[in-house]
Structures are given as structure tokens and as C-alpha cells.
C-alpha positions as CSV (number, residue, x, y, z in Angstrom):
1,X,0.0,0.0,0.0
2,X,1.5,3.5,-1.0
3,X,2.4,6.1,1.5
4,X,-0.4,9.5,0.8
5,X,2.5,11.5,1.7
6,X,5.1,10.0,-0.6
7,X,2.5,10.0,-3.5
8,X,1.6,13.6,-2.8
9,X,5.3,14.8,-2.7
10,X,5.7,12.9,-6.2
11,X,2.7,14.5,-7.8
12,X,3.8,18.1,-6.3
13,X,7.2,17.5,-7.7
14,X,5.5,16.5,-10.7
15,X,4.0,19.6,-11.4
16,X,6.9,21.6,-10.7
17,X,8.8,19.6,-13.0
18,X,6.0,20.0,-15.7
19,X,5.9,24.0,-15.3
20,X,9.9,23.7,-15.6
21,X,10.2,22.7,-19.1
22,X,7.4,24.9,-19.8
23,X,9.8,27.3,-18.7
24,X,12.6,25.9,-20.4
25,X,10.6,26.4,-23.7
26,X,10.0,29.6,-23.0
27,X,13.3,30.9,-21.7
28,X,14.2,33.4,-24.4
29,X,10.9,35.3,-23.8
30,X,10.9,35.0,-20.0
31,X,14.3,36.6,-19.8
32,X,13.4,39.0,-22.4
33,X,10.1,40.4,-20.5
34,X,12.0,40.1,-17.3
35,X,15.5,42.4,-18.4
36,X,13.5,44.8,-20.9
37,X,11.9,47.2,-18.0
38,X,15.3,47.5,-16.0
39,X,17.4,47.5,-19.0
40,X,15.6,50.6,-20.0
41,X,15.4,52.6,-16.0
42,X,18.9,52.1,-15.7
43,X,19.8,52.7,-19.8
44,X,18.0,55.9,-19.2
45,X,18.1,57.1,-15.5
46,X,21.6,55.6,-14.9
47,X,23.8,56.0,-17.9
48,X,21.8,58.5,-20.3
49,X,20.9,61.2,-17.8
50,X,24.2,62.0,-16.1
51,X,25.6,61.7,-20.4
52,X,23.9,64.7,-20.9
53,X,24.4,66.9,-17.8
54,X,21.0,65.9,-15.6
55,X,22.1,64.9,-11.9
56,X,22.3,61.1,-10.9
57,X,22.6,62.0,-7.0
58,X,19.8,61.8,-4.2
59,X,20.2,63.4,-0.4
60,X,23.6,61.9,1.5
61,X,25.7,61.5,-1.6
62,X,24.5,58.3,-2.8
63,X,24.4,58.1,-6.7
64,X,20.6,57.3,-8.2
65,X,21.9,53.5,-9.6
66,X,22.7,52.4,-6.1
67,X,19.0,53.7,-4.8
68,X,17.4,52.1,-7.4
69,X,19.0,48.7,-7.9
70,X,17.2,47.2,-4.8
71,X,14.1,49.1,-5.8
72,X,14.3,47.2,-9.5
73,X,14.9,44.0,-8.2
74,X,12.0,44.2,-6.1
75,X,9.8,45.3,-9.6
76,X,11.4,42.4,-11.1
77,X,10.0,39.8,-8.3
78,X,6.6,41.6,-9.0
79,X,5.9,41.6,-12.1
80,X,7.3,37.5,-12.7
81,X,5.7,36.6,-9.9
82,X,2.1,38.1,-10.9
83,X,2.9,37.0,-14.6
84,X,3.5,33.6,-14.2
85,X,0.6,33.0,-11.9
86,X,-2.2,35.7,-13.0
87,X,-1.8,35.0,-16.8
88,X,-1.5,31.2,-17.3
89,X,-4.9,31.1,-14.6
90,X,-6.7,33.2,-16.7
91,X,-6.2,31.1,-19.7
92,X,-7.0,27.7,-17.5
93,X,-9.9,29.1,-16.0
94,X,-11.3,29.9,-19.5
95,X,-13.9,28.0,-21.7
96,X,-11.3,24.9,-22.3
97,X,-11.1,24.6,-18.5
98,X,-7.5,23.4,-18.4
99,X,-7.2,24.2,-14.9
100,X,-9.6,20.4,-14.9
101,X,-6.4,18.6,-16.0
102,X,-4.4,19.9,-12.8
103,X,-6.7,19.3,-10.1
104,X,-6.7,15.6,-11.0
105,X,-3.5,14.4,-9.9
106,X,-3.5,12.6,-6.6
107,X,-3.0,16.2,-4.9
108,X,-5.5,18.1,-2.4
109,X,-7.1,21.5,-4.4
110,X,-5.3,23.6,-2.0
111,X,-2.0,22.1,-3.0
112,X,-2.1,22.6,-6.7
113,X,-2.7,26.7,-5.6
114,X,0.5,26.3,-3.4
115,X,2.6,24.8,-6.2
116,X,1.5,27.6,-8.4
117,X,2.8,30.3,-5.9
118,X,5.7,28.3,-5.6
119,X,7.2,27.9,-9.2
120,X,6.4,31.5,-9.4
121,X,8.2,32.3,-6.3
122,X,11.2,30.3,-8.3
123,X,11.2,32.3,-11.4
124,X,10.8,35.6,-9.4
125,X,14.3,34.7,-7.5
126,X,15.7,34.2,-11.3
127,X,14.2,37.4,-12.4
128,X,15.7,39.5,-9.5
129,X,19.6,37.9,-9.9
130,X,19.2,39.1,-13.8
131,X,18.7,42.5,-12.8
132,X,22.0,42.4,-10.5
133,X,24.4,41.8,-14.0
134,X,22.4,45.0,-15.6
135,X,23.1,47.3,-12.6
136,X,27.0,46.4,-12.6
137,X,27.6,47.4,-16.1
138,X,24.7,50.1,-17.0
139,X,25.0,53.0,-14.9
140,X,28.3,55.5,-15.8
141,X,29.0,55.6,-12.2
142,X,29.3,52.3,-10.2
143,X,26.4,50.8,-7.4
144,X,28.0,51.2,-4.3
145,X,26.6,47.8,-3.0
146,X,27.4,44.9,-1.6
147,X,25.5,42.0,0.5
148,X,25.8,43.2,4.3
149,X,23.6,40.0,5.8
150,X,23.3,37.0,3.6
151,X,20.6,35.9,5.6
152,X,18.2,38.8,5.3
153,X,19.5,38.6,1.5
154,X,18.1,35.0,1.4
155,X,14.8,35.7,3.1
156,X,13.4,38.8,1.9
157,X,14.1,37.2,-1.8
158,X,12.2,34.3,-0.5
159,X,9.4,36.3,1.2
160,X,9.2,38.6,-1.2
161,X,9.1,36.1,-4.3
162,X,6.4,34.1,-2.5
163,X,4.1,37.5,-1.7
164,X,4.1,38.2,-5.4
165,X,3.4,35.1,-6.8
166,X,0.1,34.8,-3.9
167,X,-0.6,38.7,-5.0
168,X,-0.9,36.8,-8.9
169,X,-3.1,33.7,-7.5
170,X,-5.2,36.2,-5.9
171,X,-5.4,38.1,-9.1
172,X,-6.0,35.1,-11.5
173,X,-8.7,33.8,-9.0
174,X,-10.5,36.5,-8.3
175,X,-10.3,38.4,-11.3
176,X,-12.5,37.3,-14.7
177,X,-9.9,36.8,-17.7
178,X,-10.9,39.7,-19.9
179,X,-10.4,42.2,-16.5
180,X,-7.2,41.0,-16.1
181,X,-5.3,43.9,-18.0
182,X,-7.5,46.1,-16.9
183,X,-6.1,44.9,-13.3
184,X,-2.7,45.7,-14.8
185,X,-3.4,49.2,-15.4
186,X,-5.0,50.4,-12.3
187,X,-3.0,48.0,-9.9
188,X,-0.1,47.0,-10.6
189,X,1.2,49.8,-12.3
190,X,0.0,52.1,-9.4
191,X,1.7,49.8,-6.6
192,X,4.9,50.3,-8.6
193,X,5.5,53.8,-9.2
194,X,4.6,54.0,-5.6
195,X,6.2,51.0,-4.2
196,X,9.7,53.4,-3.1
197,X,11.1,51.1,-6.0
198,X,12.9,54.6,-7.1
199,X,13.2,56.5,-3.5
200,X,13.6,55.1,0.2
201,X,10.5,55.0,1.8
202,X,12.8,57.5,4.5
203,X,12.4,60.5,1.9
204,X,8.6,60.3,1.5
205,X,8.3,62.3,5.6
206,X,8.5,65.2,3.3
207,X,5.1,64.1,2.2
208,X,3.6,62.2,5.9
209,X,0.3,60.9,4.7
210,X,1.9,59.1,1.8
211,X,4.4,57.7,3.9
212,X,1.8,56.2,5.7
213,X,-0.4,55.3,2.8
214,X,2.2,53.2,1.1
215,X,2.6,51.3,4.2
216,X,-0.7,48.7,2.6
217,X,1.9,48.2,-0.9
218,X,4.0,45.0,-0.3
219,X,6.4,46.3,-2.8
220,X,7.6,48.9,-0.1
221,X,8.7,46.3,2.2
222,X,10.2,44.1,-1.0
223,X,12.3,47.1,-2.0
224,X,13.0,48.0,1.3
225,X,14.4,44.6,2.3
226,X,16.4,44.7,-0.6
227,X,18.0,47.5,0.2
228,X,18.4,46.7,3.7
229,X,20.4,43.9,2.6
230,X,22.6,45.3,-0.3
231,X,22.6,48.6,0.1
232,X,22.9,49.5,4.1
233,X,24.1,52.6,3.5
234,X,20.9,53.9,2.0
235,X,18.2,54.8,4.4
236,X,16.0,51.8,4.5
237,X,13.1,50.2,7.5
238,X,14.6,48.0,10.5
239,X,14.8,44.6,9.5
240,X,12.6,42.9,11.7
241,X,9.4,45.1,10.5
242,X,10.3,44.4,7.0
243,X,10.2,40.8,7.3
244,X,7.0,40.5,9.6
245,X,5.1,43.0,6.9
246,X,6.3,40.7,4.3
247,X,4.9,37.3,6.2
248,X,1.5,39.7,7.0
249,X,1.4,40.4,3.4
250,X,2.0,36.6,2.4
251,X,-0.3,35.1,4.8
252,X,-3.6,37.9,3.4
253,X,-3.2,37.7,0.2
254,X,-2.5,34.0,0.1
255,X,-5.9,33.1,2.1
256,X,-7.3,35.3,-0.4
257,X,-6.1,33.8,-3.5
258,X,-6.9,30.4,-2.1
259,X,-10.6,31.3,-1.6
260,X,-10.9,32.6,-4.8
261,X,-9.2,29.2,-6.3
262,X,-10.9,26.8,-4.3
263,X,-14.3,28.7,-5.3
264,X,-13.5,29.1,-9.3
265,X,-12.5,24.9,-9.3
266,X,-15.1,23.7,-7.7
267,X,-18.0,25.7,-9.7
């Protein structure tokens, strides 16, 4: 008689395996949509800008590339994360109900969610060590960083990677396919530009009530953490708040993707 667990860990490893030659067959375009929006901030902000005489310096000395390399990173995670869970959902929740075919293997509903938010969490990690290459030979002055605690390094990757791929399964869940872009534009875009992907969230006391207001964005604390961790020089939230907003975050929008999963498979 087989062991449930043993047969569950085989089918979850199954998927993941599945979704990783996907991948593999996708590779060229994946890196492509993950380098093109950094490739282009750092092209412009980093090596363009100071070219022609515009500053490349924020408050303290610090040049703009090493402000906004954690802050890129962090838009990286987001956007793969979001992509590789909100799209392909929207497609398997659609008339051909592929989503059928997953929820078949020997694996609880709940689980097939999980390993969704988990793959993307992998390709999200990818996504943010491509950026790193970009912001080493870009900018025309050099990012003053360097990793000051492995482990927060490690875990605010982790944490954040997971929070954006749950912010995607609660997107492709709750969302109908057609709204989907529309989500996009007056979402994601929104939690970006005010995510302090391109400032510390420090600066923003000039303006209080945003300060606080961005406190709800996940990609605060994901930028944040980043720059904890490889740029300590740069004003940035303690640790210990960064990582407890990032399980907060996780844990909400995780239950809320899950409802929304468990409700669109079983109707």
C-alpha cells in the first residue's frame, strides 16, 4: 500500500517539474520580458541622464543606480511573480477549463494553488539575480553595493518572491480573464510607481500621509528589504518590521487567493 504522503510529494514534484520545461521552452521570452523594463530605467536614469548633464545624485551622496537597484529587483519579483501565476490562470480558467487537468493528480485542491505560488516564487528569485548583472555594467558611475547580511539577503528574496506570486493567484482567482489587464493598469502599475522602488521610503516624511499610505503596498517592504540587505548605506526600515510585513502580506493575500481558487474549481 502506498504512502499519501510520498504520493503527494511525487505529484507536487511533478507539477513543478511540468511547469519547468514549460519554462525551459519559454526561456528566451521569459528573460526577455524580465531584463526589458530594468534595461531601460537604468539605460535611461543611470547611464543617459548623467551623459547629458542631468544629476544622478539623491540626499547623503548616494548616486541614483545604487538607490534604485534594490528598488528594481523588487519590480522584477513583482511583475514575474504576478505573470507567471495571473496569466496562465486566466487562460486555464477559460472555456477549455485546463485548470480540470491539474486538479486531477493525486494532490489536495489547495495544493495545486500552493505549487503555483511556488514555481512562481522560483522564477521571481531568477528574475531579480538578472537585474543584478544589468546594474554592474549600465550605470556610468558604479552601485555602491554589496551584501551586508546574507541571511536577510536570502529571506526577503524568498518572502518577497512568495508575496508576489500569492498577489498573482489572488489576481487570477478573483479576477475574470478579460479584466485581467485592466487589473494591470489600475493596480499594478500604481503599486509600482509607488512601491519606493525609485526613492527610500525614509524620503517620502516630506510628504507624511503618503508615507503612511504606502505602508498597505507589499512592494515597499520588498524594495526596502532589498536595500536593507545590499545597500545598508541607503536609508532603509529595520529589518525585523520588514520581514514580519512581508509574512503579513504573504499570509492575506495567500488566504485570499486560495478562496478565490478553491471557489472558481469547484463551480
Amino acid at each position: 500500500m502506498s504512502n499519501p504522503t510520498a504520493t503527494t510529494a511525487r505529484a507536487f514534484a511533478g507539477l513543478i517539474l511540468r511547469d519547468f520545461r514549460v519554462l525551459r521552452r519559454e526561456l528566451g521570452p521569459f528573460v526577455v520580458r524580465v531584463i526589458m523594463q530594468p534595461l531601460l530605467f537604468l539605460f535611461v536614469f543611470t547611464f543617459l541622464m548623467p551623459r547629458i548633464g542631468q544629476g544622478s545624485m539623491m540626499g547623503g551622496g548616494t548616486n541614483f543606480a545604487t538607490v534604485l537597484l534594490p528598488g528594481l529587483m523588487a519590480v522584477a519579483i513583482m511583475f514575474s511573480g504576478i505573470a507567471a501565476v495571473a496569466l496562465p490562470l486566466s487562460t486555464e480558467f477559460g472555456v477549455t477549463r485546463e485548470i480540470d487537468d491539474r486538479v486531477m493528480c493525486p494532490l489536495p485542491v489547495i495544493a495545486v494553488a500552493f505549487e503555483k505560488v511556488c514555481f512562481s516564487a522560483l522564477q521571481s528569485i531568477l528574475a531579480a539575480l538578472l537585474v543584478l548583472p544589468l546594474a554592474y555594467f549600465i550605470p556610468s558611475q558604479p552601485v555602491e553595493a554589496h551584501v551586508s547580511s546574507w541571511f536577510m539577503l536570502v529571506a526577503v528574496l524568498v518572502l518577497a518572491s512568495l508575496v508576489a506570486g500569492a498577489l498573482g493567484l489572488a489576481i487570477g482567482a478573483n479576477v475574470e480573464p478579460r479584466q485581467i489587464g485592466l487589473v494591470f493598469s489600475i493596480v499594478v502599475v500604481p503599486i509600482t510607481f509607488l512601491g519606493c522602488v525609485y526613492y527610500p521610503w525614509a524620503l517620502l516624511y516630506h510628504v507624511r500621509w503618503l508615507q503612511i499610505a504606502v505602508l498597505i503596498n507589499p512592494i515597499v517592504y520588498m524594495s526596502e528589504g532589498l536595500r536593507a540587505a545590499l545597500t545598508p548605506n541607503v536609508p532603509h526600515m529595520p529589518s525585523a518590521l520588514i520581514l514580519l510585513a512581508l509574512l503579513i502580506s504573504f499570509a492575506l493575500l495567500g488566504w485570499f487567493g486560495v478562496r478565490g481558487f478553491l471557489r472558481r474549481v469547484i463551480s
